[in-house]
C-alpha positions in Angstrom: 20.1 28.7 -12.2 21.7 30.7 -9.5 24.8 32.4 -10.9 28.5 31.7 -9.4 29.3 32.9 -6.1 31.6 36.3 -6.1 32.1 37.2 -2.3 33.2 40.5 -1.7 34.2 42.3 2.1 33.1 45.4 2.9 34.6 47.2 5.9 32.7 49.9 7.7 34.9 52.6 9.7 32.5 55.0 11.8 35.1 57.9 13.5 33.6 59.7 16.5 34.6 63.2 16.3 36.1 64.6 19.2 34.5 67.8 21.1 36.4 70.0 23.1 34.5 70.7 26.1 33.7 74.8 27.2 35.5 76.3 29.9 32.3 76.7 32.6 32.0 80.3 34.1 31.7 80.8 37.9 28.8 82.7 39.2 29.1 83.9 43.0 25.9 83.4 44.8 24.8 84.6 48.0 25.2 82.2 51.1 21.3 80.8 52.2 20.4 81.5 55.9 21.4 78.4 57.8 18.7 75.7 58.0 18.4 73.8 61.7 19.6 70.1 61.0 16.7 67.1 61.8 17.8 63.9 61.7 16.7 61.8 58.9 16.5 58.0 58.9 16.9 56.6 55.5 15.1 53.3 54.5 17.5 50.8 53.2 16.8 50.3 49.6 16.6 46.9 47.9 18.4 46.1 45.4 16.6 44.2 42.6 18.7 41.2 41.4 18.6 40.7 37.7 19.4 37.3 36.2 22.3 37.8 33.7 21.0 37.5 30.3 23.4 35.7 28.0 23.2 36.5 24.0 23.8 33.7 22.0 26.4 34.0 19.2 25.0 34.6 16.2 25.8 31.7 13.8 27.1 32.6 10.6 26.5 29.9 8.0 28.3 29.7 4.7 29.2 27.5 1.8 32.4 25.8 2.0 35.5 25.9 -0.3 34.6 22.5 -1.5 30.9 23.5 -2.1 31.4 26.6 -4.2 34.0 24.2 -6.4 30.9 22.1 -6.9 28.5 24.7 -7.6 30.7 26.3 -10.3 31.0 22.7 -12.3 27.0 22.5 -11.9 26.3 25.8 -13.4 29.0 24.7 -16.3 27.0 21.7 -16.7 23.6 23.3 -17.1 24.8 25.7 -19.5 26.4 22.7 -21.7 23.0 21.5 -21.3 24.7 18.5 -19.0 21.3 18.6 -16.8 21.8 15.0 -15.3 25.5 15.9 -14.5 24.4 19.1 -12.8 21.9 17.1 -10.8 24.6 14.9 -9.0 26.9 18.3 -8.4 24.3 20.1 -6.5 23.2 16.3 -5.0 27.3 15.9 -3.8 26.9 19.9 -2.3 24.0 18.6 0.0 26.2 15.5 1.2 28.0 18.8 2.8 26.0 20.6 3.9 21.8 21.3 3.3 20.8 24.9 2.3 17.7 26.2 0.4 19.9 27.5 -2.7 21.1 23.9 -3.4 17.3 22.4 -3.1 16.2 25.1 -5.1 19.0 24.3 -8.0 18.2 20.9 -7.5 14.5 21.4 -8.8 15.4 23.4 -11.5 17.8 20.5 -12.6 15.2 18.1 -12.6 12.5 20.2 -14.4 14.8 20.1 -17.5 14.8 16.9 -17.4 11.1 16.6 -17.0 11.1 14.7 -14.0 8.1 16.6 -12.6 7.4 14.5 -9.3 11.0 15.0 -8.3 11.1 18.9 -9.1 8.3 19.4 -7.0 9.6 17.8 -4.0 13.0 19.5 -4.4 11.2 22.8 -4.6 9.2 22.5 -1.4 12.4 21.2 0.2 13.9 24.4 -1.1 11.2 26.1 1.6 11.8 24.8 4.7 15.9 24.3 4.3 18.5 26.5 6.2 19.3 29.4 4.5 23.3 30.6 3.7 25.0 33.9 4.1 25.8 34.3 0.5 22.5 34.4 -1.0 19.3 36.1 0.7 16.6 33.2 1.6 13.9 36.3 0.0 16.0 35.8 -3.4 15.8 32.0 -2.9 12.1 32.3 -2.7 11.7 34.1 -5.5 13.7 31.6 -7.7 11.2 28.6 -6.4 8.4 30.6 -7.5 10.0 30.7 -11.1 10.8 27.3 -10.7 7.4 26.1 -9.9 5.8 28.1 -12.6 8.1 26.5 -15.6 7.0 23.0 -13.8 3.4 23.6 -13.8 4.0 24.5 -17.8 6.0 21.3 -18.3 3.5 18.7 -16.6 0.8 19.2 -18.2 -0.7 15.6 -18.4 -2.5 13.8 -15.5 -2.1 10.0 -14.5 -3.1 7.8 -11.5 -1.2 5.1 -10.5 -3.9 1.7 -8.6 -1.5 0.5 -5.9 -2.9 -3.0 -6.1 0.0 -4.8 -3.8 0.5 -3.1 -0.1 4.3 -1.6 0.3 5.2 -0.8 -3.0 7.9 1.8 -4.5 7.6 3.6 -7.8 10.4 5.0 -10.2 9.6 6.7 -12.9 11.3 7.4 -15.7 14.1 6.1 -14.0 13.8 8.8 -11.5 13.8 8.6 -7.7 12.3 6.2 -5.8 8.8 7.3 -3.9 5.9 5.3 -2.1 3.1 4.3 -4.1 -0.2 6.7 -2.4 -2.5 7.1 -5.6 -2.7 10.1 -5.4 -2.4 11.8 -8.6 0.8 12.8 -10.5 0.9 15.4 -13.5 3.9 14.3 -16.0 5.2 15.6 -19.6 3.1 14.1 -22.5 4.1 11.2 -24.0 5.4 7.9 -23.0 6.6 6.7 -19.4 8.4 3.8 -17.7 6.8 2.5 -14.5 9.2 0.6 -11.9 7.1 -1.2 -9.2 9.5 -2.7 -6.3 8.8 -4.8 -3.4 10.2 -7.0 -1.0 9.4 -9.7 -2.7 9.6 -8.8 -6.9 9.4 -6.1 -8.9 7.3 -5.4 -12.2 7.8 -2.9 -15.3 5.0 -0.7 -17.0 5.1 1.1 -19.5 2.3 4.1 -20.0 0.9 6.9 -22.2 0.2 10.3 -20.6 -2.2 13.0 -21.9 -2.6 16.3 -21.6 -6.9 16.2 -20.5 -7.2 13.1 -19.5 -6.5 11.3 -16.6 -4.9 7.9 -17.8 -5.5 5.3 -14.8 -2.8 2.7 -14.3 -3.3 -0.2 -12.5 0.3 -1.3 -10.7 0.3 -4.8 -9.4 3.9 -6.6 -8.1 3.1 -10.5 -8.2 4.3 -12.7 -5.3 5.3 -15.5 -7.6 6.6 -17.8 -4.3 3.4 -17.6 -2.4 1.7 -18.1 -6.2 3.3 -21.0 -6.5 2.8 -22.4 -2.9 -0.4 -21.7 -4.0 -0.8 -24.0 -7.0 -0.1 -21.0 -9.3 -3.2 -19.6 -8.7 -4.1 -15.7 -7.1 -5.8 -15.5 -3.8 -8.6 -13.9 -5.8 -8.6 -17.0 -8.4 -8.1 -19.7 -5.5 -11.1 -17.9 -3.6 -13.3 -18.3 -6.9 -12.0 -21.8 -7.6 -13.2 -22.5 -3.5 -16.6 -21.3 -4.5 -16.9 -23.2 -7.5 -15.9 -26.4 -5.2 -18.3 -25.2 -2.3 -21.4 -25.5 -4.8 -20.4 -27.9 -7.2 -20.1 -30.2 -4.0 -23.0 -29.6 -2.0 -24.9 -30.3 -5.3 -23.6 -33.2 -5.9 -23.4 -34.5 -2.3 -27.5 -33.3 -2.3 -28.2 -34.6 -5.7 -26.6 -38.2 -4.9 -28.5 -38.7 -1.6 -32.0 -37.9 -3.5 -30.5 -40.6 -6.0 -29.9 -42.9 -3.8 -32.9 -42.6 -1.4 -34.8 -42.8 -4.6 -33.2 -46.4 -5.4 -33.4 -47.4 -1.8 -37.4 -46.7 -1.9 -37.8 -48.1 -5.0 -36.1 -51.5 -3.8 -37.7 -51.3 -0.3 -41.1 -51.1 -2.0 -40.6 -53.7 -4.5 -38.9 -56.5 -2.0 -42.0 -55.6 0.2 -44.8 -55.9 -2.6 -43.0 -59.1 -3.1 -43.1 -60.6 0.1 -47.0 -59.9 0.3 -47.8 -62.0 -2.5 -45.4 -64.6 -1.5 -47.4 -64.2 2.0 -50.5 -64.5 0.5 -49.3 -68.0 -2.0 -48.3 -69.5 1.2 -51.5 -69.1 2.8 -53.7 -69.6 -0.1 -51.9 -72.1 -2.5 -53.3 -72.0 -6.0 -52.6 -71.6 -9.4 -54.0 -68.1 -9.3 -51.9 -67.0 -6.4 -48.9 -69.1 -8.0 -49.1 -67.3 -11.2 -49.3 -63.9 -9.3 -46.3 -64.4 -7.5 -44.7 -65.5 -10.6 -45.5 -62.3 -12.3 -44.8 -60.3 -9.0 -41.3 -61.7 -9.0 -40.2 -60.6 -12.6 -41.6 -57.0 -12.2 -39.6 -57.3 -9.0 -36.6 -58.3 -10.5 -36.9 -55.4 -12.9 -37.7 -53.1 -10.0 -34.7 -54.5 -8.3 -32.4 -53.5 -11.3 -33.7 -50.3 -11.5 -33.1 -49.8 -7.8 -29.8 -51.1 -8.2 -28.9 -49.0 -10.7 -30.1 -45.7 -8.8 -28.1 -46.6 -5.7 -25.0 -47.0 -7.7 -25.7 -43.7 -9.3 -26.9 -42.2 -5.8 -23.6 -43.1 -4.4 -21.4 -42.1 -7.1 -22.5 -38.8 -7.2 -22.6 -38.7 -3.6 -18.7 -40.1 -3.5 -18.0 -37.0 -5.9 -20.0 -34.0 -4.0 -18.2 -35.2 -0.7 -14.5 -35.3 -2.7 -15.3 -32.0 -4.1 -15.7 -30.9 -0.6 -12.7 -32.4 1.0 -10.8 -31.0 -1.6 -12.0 -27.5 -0.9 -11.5 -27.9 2.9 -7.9 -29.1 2.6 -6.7 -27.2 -0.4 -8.3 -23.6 -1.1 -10.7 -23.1 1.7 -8.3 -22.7 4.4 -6.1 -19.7 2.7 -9.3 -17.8 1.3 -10.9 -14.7 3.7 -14.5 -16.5 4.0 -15.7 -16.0 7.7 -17.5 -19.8 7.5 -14.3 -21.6 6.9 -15.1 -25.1 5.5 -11.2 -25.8 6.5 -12.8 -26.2 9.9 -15.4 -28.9 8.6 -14.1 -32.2 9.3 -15.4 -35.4 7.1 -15.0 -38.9 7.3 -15.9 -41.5 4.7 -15.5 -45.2 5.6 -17.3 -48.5 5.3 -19.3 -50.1 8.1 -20.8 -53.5 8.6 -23.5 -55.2 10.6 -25.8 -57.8 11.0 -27.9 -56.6 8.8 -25.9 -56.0 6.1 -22.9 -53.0 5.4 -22.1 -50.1 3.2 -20.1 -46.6 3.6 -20.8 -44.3 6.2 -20.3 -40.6 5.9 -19.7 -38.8 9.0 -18.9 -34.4 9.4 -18.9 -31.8 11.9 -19.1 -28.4 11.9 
């Protein structure tokens, strides 16, 4: 630490000597011929005008009453071993006034409290800060250096902190606040507290740094209102959940219309097979054809069934696929980044009836 202040005057008086000047001796010497007198025109001379230079007052800067009163208690307190309490005395000097000595005792403070992040930002403040009358910035320099050097011995042990949510501050330790960059941060061995703040929560960590290895910590704040407008599901999990709806869907929706065709044929064959034998009893009537549409109307009764059954099937499967897929569009599609939006798909299920007969009708558009 840089010792207490002890200001001292000097006063410089430089005498000039006085010199008595020699009495000069006069020399007679003969009177020159007499020269004949030509007139001589002299050319006027211009005078060069010179813009007035002004010299700026050289500014004197100094610490104050009130900041050597500080200083004094924060070099008390870092001999007591009071590091924290020397911290906030040089912090309460800078509310003054900001010079390079204060950053510079400032770093120091924090390096024996092995806040390493913050001791290297006070240090290179310590660089580019005004420098005071007192103390020589050459001196203050020199100090940094020594600074730096116990600071590079103290955090020895490397760790990365993931920023996994945009805007987020870090404390550590309890330290200063900082933006989260992921860049990364050597710390003392051991074990660290991780603060994670945003706008909208916060989140505690707690870590084990190494002196080797690089110990990767993922950081994550979690919007718990936009989690729970969201069914209390991640955008991550509400994309995979929209994925598992998109497929699930179409497969069903694909899987009941083969169904269902299938029962459709089944009954369209069967009701026509019929009707040709019926055809054929009315235009031949015997006991041979009789019997044959006899037999041809039980196996199409249990055609029928069969058919029946395979529609119902068909369109209950088809009923779920196209659920599936409403469901998607209306509730997870529409809030997940895919570039083919089923939000946009619009579907329609509703009965219809005609002369012919009725049933649902399934209508969509892309």
């Amino acid at each position: 630490m840089l010792k207490k202040f002890v200001f001292t005057l000097l006063i410089m008086v430089i005498a000039t000597p006085c010199m008595a000047k020699p009495k000069s001796k006069t020399k007679t010497t003969p009177t020159p011929p007499p020269v004949e007198e030509t007139a001589v025109t002299e050319k006027p001379v211009e005078e060069k005008v010179t813009e007035p230079v002004v010299q700026e007052e050289q500014k004197t800067i100094t610490f104050t009453s009130e900041q050597i009163m500080l200083n004094n208690r924060a070099v008390d307190a870092s001999n007591n071993g009071n590091f924290k309490d020397a911290e906030l005395f040089y912090k309460s000097m800078l509310r003054i006034a900001e010079f390079d000595a204060i950053w510079a005792n400032i770093g120091s403070a924090y390096s024996r409290q092995g806040r390493c992040i913050e001791a290297r930002r006070a240090l290179d403040k310590a660089e580019t800060a005004p420098s005071v009358v007192e103390i020589p910035h050459e001196f203050v320099m020199t100090k940094v250096a020594q600074y730096r050097a116990e600071v590079d011995e103290l955090c020895t042990a490397p760790v990365v902190l993931q920023c996994l949510t945009p805007g987020m501050t870090i404390m550590i330790d309890g330290g200063d606040e900082f933006e989260c960059n992921g860049d990364t941060m050597y710390l003392t061995p051991g074990a660290h507290a991780i603060y994670a703040h945003t706008s909208f929560g916060f989140s505690n960590i707690r870590t084990e740094a190494k002196v080797g290895t690089t110990v990767t910590v993922p950081v994550e704040v979690i919007n718990y209102e936009e989690l729970a407008a969201n069914g209390g599901l991640t955008p991550e999990e509400k994309a995979k959940r929209s994925m598992i709806f998109k497929t699930v869907g179409w497969t069903l929706f694909g899987l009941g219309v083969g169904v269902a065709a299938g029962g459709g044929a089944v009954m369209g064959v069967s009701y026509f097979d019929y009707q040709d034998t019926l055809q054929k009893q009315k235009d031949e009537p015997s006991s041979t054809t009789y019997e044959a549409v006899s037999e041809k109307h039980d196996d199409t009764s249990k055609k029928l069934t069969i058919a029946y059954s395979l529609l119902g099937v068909g369109g209950a499967v088809l009923a779920t696929g196209i659920t599936l897929l409403i469901i998607d569009a209306v509730k997870y599609a529409p809030s997940t980044s895919t570039s083919s939006s089923y939000a946009s798909h619009n579907f329609m299920l509703a009965p219809y009836v005609s002369a012919e007969g009725g049933g649902m009708g399934l209508s969509f558009e892309f």
